[in-house]
C-alpha positions, 0 to 999 in steps of 0.5 A: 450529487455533482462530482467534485475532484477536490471535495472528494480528495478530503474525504478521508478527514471527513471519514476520520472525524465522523467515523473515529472508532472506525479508525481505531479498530482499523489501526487495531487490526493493523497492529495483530497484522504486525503480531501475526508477523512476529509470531510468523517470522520473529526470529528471522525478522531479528536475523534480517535486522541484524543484517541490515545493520552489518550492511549499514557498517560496510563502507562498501558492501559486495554483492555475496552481502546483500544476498543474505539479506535478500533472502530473509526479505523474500522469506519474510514477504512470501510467508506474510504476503497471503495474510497481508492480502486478506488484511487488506481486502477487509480494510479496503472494503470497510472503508468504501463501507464507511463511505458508501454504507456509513450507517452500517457501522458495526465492527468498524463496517470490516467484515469476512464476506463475499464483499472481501472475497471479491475485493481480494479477487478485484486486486489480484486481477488488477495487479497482473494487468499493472505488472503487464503493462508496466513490463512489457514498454520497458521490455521494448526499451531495453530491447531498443536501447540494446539494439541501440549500443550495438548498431550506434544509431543513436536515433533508437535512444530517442525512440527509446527513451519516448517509449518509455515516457508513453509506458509510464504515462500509459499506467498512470491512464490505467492507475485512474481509469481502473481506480474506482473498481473497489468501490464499485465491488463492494457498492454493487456486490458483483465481481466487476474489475473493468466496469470502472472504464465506464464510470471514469469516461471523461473523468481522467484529469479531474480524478487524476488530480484528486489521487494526486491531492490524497496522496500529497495528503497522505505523505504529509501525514505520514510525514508529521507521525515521522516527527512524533514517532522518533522520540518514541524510537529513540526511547525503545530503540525501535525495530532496530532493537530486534538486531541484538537478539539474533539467534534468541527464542521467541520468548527472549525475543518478546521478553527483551524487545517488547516496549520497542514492539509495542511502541512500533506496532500502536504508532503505524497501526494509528499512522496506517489507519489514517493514511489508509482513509485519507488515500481510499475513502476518495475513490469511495467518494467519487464513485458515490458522486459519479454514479449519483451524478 
């Protein structure tokens, strides 16, 4: 099978219309990902929303004010983040499953096995290696552009200024070169973060179009559930209703906003799913194609 950047860059609605309960389950392990969070953080959630709406109320908010903010934010990111995670790995890999395996299809193809294990591993690898090279130019511009102010040679600008434009362009190379390493994980069964070089060699502008075609195909998607979902919002008051039960119980909190909840858990459960197809099982799709090709 010939690798085509624009036939795999529609996978996702192939996935979605071939594979539905598959979606539903995968939205449904959205929506207990957002009630772990409440169980986890539902009065502190409620304290962060109140906040949120104090700062809207400001005509100009000072720095003391978005410090409380900023720690109930940090709070809730750490205390989530290790269940997020997990969440992910299992959906990331159920849905290059979905693609690569798709008569496997128990359980929505999600499983907790070596597979998740090394999907997990794969993305924590590749996260440190983007956050390095993503640092590090724009460590050297900052330092140029210092530099810069203080001698006046506003040549070091210039200098900087394509520094950072070549540090940009750099992680978008690494983005598509290391894009295909799930997939291969999961196909493979090894623990291979790099091996995509491999695979992607000579392969960067037509991948790089197709990530761009899924992820246009995501937005707008995320963009038309925006349209359905504020009726709904307007209706139950959305996660904003959660800014009036500053200081409650737990109890009080599921007993007063629970429509809102709900409504907001079902709605980006279904909408995350979808978006979740659309953007991965590309990826799935290509690396099955080059790797057939």
């Amino acid at each position: 099978m010939s690798f085509s950047a624009t036939d795999s860059a529609f996978e996702g609605f192939r996935l979605t219309r071939r594979a539905p309960v598959a979606v539903g389950l995968w939205a449904l392990l959205y929506v207990v990902l957002m009630l772990a969070t409440l169980g986890l953080m539902g009065p502190s959630l409620a304290s962060l929303m109140a906040e949120v709406a104090r700062l809207e109320g400001m005509a100009s908010p000072q720095p003391e004010d978005l410090q409380g903010v900023g720690m109930l934010y940090a709070t809730l990111i750490a205390t989530v983040l290790p269940l997020s995670l997990a969440v992910t790995a299992v959906l990331a890999a159920a849905v290059a499953r979905a693609v690569l395996q798709p008569t496997g299809s128990a359980f929505g193809y999600m499983r907790v096995g070596m597979d998740e294990l090394r999907v997990l591993g794969v993305t924590l690898v590749l996260f440190v290696v983007f956050a390095i090279a993503w640092t590090l130019p724009f460590v050297l511009v900052g330092v140029i552009g210092g530099v810069a102010t203080a001698s006046g040679q506003g040549w070091l600008w210039l200098v900087a200024v394509l520094l950072g434009l070549a540090g940009v362009a750099g992680v978008i190379w690494l983005l598509v070169r290391l894009s295909l390493a799930v997939p291969l994980v999961v196909a493979e069964r090894r623990f291979a973060p790099f091996d995509s070089f491999a695979l992607t060699k000579g392969r960067f502008w037509p991948l790089l179009g197709m990530a761009v075609i899924s992820v246009v195909m995501a937005m707008i998607v995320g963009l038309l559930g925006s349209i359905v979902v504020m009726p709904v919002t307007l209706m139950t008051g959305g996660l904003e209703r959660l800014a009036g039960f500053e200081g409650a119980s737990m109890a009080e909190l599921l007993q007063g906003a629970a429509p809102a909840l709900i409504a907001f858990g079902v709605i980006n459960g279904v909408l995350s799913s979808l978006q979740l197809a659309i953007m991965y099982a590309p990826f799935s799709a290509a690396y099955r194609d080059l790797k057939a090709g």
